[in-house]
C-alpha positions in Angstrom: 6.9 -21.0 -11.7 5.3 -19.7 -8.6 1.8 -19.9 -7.7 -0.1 -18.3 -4.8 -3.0 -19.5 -3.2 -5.2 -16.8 -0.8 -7.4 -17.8 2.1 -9.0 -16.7 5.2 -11.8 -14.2 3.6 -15.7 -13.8 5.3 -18.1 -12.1 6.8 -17.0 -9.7 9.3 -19.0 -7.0 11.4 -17.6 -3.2 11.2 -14.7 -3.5 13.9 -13.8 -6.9 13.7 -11.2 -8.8 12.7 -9.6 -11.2 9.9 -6.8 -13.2 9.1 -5.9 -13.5 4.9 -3.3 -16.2 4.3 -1.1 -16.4 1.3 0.5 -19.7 0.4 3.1 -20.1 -2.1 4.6 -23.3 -3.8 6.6 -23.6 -6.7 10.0 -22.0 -7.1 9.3 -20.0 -3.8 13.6 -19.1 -3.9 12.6 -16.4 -6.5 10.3 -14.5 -4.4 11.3 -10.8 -3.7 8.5 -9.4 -2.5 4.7 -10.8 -1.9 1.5 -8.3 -2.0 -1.9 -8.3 -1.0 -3.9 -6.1 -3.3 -7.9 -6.0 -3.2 -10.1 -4.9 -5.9 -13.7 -3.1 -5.0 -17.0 -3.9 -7.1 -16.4 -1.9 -10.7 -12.8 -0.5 -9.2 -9.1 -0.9 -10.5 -7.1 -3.3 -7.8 -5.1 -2.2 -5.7 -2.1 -2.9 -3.4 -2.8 -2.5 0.0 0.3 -4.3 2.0 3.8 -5.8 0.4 6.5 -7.3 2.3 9.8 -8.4 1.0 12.1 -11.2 1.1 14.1 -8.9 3.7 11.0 -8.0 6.0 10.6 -4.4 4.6 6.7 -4.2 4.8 4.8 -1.4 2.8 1.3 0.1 3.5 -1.3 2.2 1.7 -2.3 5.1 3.5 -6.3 3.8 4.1 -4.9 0.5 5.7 -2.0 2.2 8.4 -2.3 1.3 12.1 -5.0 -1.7 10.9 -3.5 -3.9 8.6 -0.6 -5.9 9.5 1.4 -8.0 6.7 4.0 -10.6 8.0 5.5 -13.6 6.7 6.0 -18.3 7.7 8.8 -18.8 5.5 8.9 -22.5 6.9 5.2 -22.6 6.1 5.6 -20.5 2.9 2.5 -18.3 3.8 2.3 -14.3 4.3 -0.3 -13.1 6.1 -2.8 -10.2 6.4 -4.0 -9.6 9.8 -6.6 -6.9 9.5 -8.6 -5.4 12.3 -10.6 -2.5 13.0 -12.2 -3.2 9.6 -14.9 -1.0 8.1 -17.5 -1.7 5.6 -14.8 0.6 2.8 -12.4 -2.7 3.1 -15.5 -4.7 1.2 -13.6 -6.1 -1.7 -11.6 -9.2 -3.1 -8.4 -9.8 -2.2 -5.3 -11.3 -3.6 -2.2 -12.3 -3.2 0.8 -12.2 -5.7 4.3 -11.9 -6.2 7.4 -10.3 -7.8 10.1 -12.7 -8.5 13.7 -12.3 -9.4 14.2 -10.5 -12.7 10.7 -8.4 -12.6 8.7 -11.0 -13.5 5.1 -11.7 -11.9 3.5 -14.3 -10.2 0.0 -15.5 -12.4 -3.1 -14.0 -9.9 -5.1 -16.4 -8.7 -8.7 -16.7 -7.3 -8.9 -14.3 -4.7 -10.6 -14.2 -1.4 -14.0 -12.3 -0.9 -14.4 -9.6 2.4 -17.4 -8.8 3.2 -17.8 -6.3 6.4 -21.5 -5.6 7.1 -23.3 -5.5 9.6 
């Protein structure tokens, strides 16, 4: 069993910057691929970033040239650097990942953004 574990959410002011961490324990060996998703007031979640366990990194088109997802494997944490963040990137966000055989990591409590001035 894998379980993830995000930090690193807050208050930020339109144009600043944040740093999400994602920390895994468990069975971490049967990680493929770890994404950050977020999920806006009354929307569906969505993935925003995924990386895999061979450093291919994936972005949705709202989050290009901002968003940055990287990986610690010795501190089993991937990260979500985001600047240049606009009051649109309001939302919880989680982490969780896809494991050997298509199977899913559980989701776990999420992390609340709030940009605002």
């Amino acid at each position: 069993q894998v379980q993830l574990v995000e930090s690193g959410g807050g208050l930020v002011q339109p144009g600043g910057s944040l740093r999400l961490s994602c920390t895994a324990s468990g069975n971490i060996f049967s990680i493929n691929r770890v994404g950050w998703y977020r999920q806006h007031p009354g929307k569906q979640r969505e993935l925003v970033a995924s990386i895999t366990s061979g450093g291919t990194t994936e972005y949705v088109d709202s989050v290009k040239g901002r968003f940055t997802i990287s990986r610690d494997n010795a501190q089993n944490t991937v990260y979500l650097q985001m600047s240049s963040l606009k009051p649109d990137d309001t939302a919880v966000y989680f982490c969780r990942a896809t494991l050997v055989g298509g199977r899913m990591s559980p989701w776990g409590r999420g992390t609340q953004v709030t940009v605002s001035s």
